[in-house]
N, C-alpha and C positions, 0 to 999 in steps of 0.2 A: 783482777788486776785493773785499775783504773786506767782510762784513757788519756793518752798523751795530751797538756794543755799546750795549747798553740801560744806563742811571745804575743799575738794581740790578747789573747786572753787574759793571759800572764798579767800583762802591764793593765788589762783593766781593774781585774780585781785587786791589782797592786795600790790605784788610785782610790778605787771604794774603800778600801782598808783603810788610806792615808785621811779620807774624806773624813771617816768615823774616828781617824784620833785625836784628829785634829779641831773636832766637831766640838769635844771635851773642854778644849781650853782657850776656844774665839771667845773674844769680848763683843768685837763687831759683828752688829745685826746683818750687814750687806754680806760680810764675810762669812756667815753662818748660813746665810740663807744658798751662797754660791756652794759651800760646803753638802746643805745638804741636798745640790742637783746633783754635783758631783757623785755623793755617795748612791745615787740610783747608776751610776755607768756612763757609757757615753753619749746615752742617748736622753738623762735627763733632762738639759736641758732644752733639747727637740721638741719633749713632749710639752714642756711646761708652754714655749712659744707656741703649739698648734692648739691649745687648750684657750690663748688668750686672742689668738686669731679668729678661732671658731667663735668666740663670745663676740667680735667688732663686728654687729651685722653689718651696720653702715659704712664699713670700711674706712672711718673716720682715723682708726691709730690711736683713738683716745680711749680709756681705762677710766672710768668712774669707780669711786673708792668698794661701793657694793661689786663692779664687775668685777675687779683687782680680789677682793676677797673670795668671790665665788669661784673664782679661776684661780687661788690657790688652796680652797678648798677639791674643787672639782681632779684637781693635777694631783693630790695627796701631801701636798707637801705643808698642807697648813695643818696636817696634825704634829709637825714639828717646830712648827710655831704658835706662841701665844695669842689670844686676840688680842694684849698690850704690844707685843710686837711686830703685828700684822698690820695694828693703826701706825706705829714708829716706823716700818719699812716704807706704807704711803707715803706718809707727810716726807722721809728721804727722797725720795724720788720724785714728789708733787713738788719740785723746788719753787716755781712763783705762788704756789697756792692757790692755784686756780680748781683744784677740787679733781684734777683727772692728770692722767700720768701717761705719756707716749710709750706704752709698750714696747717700742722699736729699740728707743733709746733706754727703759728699763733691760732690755733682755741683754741688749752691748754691754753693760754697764755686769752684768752678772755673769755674761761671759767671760769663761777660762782666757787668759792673755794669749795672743799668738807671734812668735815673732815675726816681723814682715819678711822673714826667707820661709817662713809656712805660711804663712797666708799667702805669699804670692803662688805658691804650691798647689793649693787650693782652690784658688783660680783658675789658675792656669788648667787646673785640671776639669773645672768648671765648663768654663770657657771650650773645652774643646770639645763637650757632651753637647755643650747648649750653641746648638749649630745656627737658630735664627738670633739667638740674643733676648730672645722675652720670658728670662729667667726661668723656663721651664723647661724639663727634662724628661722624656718617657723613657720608659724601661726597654723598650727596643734601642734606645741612644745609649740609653747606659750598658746594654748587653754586649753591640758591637764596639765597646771601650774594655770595660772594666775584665779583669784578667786573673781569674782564680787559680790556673795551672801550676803554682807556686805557693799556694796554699797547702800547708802541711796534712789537712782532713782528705785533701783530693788524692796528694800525693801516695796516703797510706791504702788508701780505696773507702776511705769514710763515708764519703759521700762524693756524690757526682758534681759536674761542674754546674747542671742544673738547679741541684740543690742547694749550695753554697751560692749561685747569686742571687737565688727566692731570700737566701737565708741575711743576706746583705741588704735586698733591696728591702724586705720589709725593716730594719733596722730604721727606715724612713719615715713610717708607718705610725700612725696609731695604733696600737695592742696588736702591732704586725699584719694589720688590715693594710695589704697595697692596693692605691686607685690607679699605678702605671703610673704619678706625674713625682717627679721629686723638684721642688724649687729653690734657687739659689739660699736663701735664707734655710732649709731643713737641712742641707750641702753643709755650707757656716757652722752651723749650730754641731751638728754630728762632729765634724772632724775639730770644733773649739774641742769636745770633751775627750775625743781620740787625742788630742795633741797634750791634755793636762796627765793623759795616762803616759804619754813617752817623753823620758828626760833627755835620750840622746836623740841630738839632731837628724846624725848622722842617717839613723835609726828611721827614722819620720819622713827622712827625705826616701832614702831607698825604698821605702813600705809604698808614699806614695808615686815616687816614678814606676814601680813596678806594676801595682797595683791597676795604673791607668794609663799607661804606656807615654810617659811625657818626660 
């Protein structure tokens, strides 16, 4: 007998589906390429941003058209693009043509829309882990917030409350590798793709007051 899917689950694989039919019939390169972060879940486009952070040694924000390709081969996602559309997605994003592209403002630009009653959500919820303000979050901040008691796996005895916020926290994570720090930009990115998986408000608000006690 298979195990009961939880309504986050539910609604993830609901948006992977939608990603993949949708994938069929875009014209647009931007829209295809948002599509297929999407069709990884909610944490595609997490990875894709930690992939293109880790290539900035300099911390300069800038993307040269070689590091732009290597980081979307590196992330997987250039095997679903073309090398013709790999140079086309550049040169969209290289708007003055100066040869390198702000990551910061590529990855807004490819994130899932939020409306500003979830993004303030977000924040707020932010905001209340990240007690000095310098955008960083350890997992002791997040342990004494975040609130799995209400989680359908706990509820049934699936798993402990330990194991469901390892199982949360690494969602942060590269290949679920935690270093304990989660930063406001991983926070963004996660709940952009959590938010394109839930259509009712109602729905997203309650998840996240419950979720983070706000």
């Amino acid at each position: 007998m298979p195990r009961p899917v939880t309504a986050e689950t539910r609604n993830e694989n609901e948006m992977m589906d939608s990603a993949t039919r949708k994938l069929a019939f875009t014209t647009d390169l931007v829209e295809k390429f948002k599509l297929l972060c999407l069709q990884r879940g909610s944490s595609g486009i997490l990875g894709l941003g930690r992939v293109f952070r880790r290539m900035d040694d300099n911390a300069s924000g800038d993307l040269s058209k070689d590091e732009f390709f290597k980081g979307l081969k590196d992330s997987g996602l250039g095997n679903g693009i073309s090398p013709d559309e790999m140079e086309e997605l550049f040169t969209r994003f290289d708007a003055d043509g100066s040869g390198s592209i702000k990551y910061d403002e590529f990855l807004r630009t490819i994130r899932p829309k939020m409306s500003p009653a979830r993004m303030k959500l977000v924040e707020k919820a932010y905001s209340k882990l990240d007690k000095t303000g310098d955008g960083q979050v350890t997992a002791d901040d997040m342990k004494g917030v975040y609130n799995v008691k209400n989680h359908p796996e706990y509820l049934n005895g699936q798993m402990t409350e330990k194991q469901l916020f390892n199982k949360f926290l690494a969602k942060f994570e590269e290949n679920g590798v935690v270093n304990g720090v989660v930063t406001k930009e991983e926070f963004l990115d996660y709940y952009n793709g959590v938010s394109a998986s839930i259509d009712e408000d109602a729905y997203f608000d309650l998840m996240m007051r419950t979720c983070w006690k706000i």
